[in-house]
N, CA, C and O atoms as a Tinker XYZ file with bonds, in Angstrom:
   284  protein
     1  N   -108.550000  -13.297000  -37.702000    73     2
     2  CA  -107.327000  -12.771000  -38.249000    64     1     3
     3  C   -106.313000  -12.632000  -37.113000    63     2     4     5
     4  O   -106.643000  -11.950000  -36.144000    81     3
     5  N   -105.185000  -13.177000  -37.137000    73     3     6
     6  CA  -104.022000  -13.000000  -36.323000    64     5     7
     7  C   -103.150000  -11.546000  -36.800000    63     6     8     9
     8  O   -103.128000  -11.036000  -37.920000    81     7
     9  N   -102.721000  -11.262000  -36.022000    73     7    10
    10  CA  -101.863000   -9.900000  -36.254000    64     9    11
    11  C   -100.588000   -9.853000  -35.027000    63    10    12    13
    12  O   -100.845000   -9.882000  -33.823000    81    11
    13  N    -99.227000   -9.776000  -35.575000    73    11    14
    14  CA   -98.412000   -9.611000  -34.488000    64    13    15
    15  C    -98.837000   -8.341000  -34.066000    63    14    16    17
    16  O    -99.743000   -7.683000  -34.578000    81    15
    17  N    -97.811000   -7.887000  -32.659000    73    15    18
    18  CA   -97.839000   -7.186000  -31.835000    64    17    19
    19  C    -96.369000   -7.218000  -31.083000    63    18    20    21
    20  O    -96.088000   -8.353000  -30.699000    81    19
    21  N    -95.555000   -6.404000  -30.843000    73    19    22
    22  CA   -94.934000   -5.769000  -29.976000    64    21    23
    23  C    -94.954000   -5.028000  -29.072000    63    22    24    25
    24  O    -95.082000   -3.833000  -29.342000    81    23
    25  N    -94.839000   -5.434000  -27.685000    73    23    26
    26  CA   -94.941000   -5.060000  -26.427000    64    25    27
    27  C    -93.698000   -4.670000  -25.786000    63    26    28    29
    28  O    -92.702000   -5.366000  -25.983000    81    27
    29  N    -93.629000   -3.621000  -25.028000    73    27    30
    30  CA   -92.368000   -3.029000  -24.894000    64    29    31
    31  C    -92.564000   -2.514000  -23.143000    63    30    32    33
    32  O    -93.750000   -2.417000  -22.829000    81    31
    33  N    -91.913000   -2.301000  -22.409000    73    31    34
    34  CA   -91.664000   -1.175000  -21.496000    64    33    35
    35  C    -91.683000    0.087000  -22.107000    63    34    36    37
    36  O    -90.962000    0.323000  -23.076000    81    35
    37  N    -92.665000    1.161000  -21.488000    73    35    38
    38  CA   -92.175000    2.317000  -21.705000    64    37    39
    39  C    -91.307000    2.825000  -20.873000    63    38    40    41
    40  O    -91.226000    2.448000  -19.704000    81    39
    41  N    -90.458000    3.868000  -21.467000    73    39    42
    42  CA   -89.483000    4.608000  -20.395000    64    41    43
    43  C    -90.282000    5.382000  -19.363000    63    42    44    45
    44  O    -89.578000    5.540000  -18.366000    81    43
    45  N    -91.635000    5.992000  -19.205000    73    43    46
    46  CA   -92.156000    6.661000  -18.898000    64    45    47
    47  C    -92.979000    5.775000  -18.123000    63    46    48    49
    48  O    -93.787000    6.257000  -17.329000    81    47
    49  N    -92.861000    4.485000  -18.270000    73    47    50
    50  CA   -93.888000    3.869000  -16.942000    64    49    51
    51  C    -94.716000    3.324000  -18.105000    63    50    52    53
    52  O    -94.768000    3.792000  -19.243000    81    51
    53  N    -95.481000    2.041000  -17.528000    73    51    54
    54  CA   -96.613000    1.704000  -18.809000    64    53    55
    55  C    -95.721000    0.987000  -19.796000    63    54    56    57
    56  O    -94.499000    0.870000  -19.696000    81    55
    57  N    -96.567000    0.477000  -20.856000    73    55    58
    58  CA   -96.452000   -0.121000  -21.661000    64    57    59
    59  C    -96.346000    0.475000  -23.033000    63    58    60    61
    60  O    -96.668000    1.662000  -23.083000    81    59
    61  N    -96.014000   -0.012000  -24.014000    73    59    62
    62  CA   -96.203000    0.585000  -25.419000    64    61    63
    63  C    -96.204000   -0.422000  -26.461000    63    62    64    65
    64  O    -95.227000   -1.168000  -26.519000    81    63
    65  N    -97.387000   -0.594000  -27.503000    73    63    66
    66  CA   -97.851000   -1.789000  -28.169000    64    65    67
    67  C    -97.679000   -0.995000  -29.561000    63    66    68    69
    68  O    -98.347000    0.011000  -29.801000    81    67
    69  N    -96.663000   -1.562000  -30.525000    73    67    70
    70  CA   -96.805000   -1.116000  -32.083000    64    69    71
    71  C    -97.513000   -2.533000  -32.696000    63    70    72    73
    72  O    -97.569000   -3.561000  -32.022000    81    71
    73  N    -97.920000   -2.453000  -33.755000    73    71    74
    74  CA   -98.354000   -3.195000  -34.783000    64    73    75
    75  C    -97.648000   -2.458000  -36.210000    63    74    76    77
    76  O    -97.900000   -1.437000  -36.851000    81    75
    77  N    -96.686000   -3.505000  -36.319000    73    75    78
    78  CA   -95.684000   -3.606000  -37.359000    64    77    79
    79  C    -96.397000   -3.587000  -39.224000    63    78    80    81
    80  O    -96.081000   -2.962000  -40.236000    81    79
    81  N    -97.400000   -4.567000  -38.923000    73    79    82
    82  CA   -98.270000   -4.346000  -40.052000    64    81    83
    83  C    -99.193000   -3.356000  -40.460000    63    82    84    85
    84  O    -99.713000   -3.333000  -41.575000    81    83
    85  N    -99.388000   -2.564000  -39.581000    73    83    86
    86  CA  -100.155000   -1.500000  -39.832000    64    85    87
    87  C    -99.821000   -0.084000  -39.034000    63    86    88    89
    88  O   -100.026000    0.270000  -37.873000    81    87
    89  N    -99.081000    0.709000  -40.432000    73    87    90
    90  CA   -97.955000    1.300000  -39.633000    64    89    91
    91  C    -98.940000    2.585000  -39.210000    63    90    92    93
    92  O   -100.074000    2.864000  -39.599000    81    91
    93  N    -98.248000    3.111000  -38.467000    73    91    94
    94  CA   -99.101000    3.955000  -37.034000    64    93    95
    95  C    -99.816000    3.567000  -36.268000    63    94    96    97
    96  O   -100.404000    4.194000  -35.386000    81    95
    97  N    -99.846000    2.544000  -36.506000    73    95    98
    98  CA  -101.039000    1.572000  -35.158000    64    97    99
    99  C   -100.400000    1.513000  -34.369000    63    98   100   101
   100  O    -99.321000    0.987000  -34.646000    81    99
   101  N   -100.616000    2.038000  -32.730000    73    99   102
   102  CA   -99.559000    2.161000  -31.634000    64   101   103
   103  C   -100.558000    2.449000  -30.450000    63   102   104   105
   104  O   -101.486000    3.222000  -30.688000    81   103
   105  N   -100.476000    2.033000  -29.510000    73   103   106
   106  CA  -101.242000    2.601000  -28.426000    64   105   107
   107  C    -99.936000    2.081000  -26.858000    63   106   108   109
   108  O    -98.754000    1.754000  -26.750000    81   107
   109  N   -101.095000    2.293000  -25.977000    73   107   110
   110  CA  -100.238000    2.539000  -24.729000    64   109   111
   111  C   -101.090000    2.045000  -23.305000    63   110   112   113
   112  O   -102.235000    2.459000  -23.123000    81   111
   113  N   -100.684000    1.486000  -22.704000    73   111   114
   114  CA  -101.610000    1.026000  -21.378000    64   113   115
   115  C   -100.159000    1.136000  -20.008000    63   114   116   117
   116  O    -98.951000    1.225000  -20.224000    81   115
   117  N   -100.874000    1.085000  -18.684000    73   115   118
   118  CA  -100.031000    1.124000  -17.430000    64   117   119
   119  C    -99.390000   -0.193000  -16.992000    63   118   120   121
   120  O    -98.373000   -0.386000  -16.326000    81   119
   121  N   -100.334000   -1.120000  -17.591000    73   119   122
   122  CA  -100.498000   -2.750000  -17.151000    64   121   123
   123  C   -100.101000   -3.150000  -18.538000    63   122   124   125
   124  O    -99.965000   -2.173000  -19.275000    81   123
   125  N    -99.866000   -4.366000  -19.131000    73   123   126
   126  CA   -99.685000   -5.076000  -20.195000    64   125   127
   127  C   -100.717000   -5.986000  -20.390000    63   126   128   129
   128  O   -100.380000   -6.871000  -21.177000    81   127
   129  N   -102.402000   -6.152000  -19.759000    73   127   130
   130  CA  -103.095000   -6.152000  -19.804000    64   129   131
   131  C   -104.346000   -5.344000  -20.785000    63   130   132   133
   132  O   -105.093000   -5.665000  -21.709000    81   131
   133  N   -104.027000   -3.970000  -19.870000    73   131   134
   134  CA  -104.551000   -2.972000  -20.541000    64   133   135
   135  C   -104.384000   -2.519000  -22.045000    63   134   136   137
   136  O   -105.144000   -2.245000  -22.974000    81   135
   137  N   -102.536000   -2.594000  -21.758000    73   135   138
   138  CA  -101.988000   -2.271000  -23.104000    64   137   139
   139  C   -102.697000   -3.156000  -24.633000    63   138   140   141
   140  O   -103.215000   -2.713000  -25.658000    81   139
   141  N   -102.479000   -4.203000  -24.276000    73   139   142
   142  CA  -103.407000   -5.427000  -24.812000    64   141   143
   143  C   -104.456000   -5.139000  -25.501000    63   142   144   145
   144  O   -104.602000   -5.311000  -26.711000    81   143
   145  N   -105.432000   -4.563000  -24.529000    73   143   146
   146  CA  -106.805000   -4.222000  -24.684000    64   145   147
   147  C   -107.117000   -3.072000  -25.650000    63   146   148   149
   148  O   -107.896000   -3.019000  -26.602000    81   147
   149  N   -106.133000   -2.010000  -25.035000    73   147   150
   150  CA  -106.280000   -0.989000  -25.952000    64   149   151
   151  C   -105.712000   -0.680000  -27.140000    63   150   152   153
   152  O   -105.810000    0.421000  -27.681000    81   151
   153  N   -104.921000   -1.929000  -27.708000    73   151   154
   154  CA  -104.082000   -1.846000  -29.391000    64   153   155
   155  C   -105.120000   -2.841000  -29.945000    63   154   156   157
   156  O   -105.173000   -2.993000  -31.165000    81   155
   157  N   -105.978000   -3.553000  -29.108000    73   155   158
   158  CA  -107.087000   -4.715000  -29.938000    64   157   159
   159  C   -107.825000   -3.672000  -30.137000    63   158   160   161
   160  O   -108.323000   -3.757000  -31.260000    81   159
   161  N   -108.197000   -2.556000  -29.498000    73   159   162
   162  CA  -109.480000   -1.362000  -29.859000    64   161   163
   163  C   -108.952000   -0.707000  -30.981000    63   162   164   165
   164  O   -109.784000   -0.508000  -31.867000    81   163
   165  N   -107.523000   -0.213000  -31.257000    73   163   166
   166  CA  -106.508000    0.290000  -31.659000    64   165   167
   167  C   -106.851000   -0.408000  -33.359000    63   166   168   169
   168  O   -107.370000    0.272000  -34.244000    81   167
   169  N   -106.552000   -1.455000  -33.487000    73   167   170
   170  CA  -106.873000   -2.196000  -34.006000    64   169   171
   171  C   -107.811000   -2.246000  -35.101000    63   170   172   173
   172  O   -107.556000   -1.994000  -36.278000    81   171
   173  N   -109.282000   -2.707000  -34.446000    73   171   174
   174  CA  -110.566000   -2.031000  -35.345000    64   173   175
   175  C   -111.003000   -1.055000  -35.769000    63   174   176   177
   176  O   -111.590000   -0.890000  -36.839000    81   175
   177  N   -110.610000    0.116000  -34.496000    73   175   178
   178  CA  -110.361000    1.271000  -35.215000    64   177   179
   179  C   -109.936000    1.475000  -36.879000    63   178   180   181
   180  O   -110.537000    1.925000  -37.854000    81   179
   181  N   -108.624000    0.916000  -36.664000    73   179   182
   182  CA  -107.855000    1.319000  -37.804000    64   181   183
   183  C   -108.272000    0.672000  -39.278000    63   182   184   185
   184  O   -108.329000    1.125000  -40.421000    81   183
   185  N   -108.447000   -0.187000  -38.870000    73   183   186
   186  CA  -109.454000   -1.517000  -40.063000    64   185   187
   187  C   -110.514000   -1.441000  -40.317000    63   186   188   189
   188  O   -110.981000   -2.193000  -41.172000    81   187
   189  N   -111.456000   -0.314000  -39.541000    73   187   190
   190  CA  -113.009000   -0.094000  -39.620000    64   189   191
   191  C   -113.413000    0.515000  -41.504000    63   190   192   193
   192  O   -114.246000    0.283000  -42.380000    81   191
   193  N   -112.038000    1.491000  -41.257000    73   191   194
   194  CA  -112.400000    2.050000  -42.821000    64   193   195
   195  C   -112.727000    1.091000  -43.896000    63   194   196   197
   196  O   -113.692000    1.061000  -44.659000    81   195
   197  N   -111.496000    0.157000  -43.758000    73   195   198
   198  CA  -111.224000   -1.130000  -44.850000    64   197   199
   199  C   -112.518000   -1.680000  -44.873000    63   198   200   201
   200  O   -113.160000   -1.768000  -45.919000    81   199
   201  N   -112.898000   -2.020000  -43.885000    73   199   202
   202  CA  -113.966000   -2.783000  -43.677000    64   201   203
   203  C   -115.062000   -2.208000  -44.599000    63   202   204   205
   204  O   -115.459000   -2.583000  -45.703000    81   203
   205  N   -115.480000   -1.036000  -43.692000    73   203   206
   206  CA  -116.454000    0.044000  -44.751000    64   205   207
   207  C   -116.314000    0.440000  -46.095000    63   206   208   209
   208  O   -117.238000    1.060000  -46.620000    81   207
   209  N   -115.228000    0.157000  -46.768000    73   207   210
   210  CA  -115.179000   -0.002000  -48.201000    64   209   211
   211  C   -115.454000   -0.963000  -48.903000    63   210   212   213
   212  O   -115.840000   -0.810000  -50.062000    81   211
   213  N   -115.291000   -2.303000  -48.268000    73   211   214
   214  CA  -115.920000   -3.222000  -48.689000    64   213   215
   215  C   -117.182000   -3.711000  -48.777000    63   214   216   217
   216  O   -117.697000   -4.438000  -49.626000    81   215
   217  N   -117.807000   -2.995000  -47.341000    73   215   218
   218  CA  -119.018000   -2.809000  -47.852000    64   217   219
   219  C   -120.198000   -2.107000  -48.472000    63   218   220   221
   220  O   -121.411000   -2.190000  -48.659000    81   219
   221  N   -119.064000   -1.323000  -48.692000    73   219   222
   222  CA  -119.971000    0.058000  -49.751000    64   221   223
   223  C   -119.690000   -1.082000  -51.258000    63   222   224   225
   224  O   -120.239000   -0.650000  -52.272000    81   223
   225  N   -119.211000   -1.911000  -51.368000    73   223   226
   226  CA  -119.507000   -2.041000  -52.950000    64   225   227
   227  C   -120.733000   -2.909000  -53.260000    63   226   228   229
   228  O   -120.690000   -4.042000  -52.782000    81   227
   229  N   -122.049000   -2.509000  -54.127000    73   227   230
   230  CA  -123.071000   -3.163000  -54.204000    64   229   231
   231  C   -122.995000   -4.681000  -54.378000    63   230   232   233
   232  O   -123.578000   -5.535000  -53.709000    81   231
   233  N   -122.181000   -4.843000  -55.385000    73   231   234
   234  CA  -122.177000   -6.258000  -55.829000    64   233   235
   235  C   -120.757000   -6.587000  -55.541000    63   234   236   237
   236  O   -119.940000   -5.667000  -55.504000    81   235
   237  N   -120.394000   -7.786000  -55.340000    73   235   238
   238  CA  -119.612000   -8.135000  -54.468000    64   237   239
   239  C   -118.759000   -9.203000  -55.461000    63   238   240   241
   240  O   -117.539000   -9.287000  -55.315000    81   239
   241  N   -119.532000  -10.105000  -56.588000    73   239   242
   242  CA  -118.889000  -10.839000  -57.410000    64   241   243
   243  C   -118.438000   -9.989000  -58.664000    63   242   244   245
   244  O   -117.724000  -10.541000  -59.501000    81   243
   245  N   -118.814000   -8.696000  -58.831000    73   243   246
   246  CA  -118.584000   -7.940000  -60.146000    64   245   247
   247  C   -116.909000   -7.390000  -59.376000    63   246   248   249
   248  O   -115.782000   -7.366000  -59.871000    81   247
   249  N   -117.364000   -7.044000  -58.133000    73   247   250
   250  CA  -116.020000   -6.384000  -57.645000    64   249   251
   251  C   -114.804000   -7.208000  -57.723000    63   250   252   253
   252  O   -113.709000   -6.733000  -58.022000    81   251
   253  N   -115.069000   -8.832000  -57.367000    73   251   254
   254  CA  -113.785000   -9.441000  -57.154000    64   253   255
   255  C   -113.701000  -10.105000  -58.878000    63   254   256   257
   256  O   -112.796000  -10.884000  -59.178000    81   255
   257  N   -114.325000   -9.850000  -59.478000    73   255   258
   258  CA  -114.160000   -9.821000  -61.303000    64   257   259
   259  C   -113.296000   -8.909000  -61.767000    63   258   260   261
   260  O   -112.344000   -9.215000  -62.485000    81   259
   261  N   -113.607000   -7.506000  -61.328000    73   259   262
   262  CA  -112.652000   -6.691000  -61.984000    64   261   263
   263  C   -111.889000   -7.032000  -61.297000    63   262   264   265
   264  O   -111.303000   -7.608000  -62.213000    81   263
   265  N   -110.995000   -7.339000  -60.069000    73   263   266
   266  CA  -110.047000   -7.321000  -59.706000    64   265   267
   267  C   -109.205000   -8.534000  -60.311000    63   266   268   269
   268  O   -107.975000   -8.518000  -60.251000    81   267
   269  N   -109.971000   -9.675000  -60.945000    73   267   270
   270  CA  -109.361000  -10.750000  -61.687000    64   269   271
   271  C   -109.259000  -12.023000  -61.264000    63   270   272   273
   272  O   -108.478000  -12.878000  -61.684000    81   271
   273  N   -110.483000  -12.175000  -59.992000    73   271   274
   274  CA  -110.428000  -12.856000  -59.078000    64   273   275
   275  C   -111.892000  -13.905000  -59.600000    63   274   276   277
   276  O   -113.029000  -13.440000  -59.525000    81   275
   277  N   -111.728000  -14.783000  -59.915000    73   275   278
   278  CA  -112.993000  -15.528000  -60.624000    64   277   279
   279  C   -113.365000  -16.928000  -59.278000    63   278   280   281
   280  O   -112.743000  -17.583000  -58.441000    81   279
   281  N   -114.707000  -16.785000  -59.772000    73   279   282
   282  CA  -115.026000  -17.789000  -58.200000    64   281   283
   283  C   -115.106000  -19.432000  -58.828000    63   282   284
   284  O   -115.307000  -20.377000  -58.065000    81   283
C-alpha cells in the first residue's frame, strides 16, 4: 500500500511528517530519516485496529456478501 506523506521543517528543529489520509497521523524525527521511520511506525500503529477488525470476522466470504461484494 502506498500512502502520501508530507515532510516539513519544524520551527523547533527536526522534522514534522503528517499523513493527509489519515487524519491525526503525525509524528516527528531530528533527521528526515528518522522522521521517515517514525510516521512508517506511526503508520501501523494507526491501521493495526483496521487490520484487527478484519480479522475478528469468522467468515470472510459471508462478510464481503453482506457488504454486496460477490466473488
Amino acid at each position: 500500500m502506498k500512502i502520501k506523506i508530507y515532510l516539513e521543517p519544524s520551527d523547533e528543529g527536526g522534522y514534522t511528517v503528517i499523513v493527509p489520509s489519515l487524519p491525526g497521523c503525525i509524528s516527528e524525527g531530528e533527521t528526515k530519516d528518522e522522521a521517515i521511520k517514525n510516521i512508517n511506525e506511526a503508520i501501523e500503529l494507526y491501521l493495526e485496529p483496521v487490520e484487527d477488525d478484519v480479522l475478528a470476522v469468522s467468515n470472510a466470504k459471508e462478510y464481503f456478501n453482506y457488504l454486496g461484494m460477490q466473488n
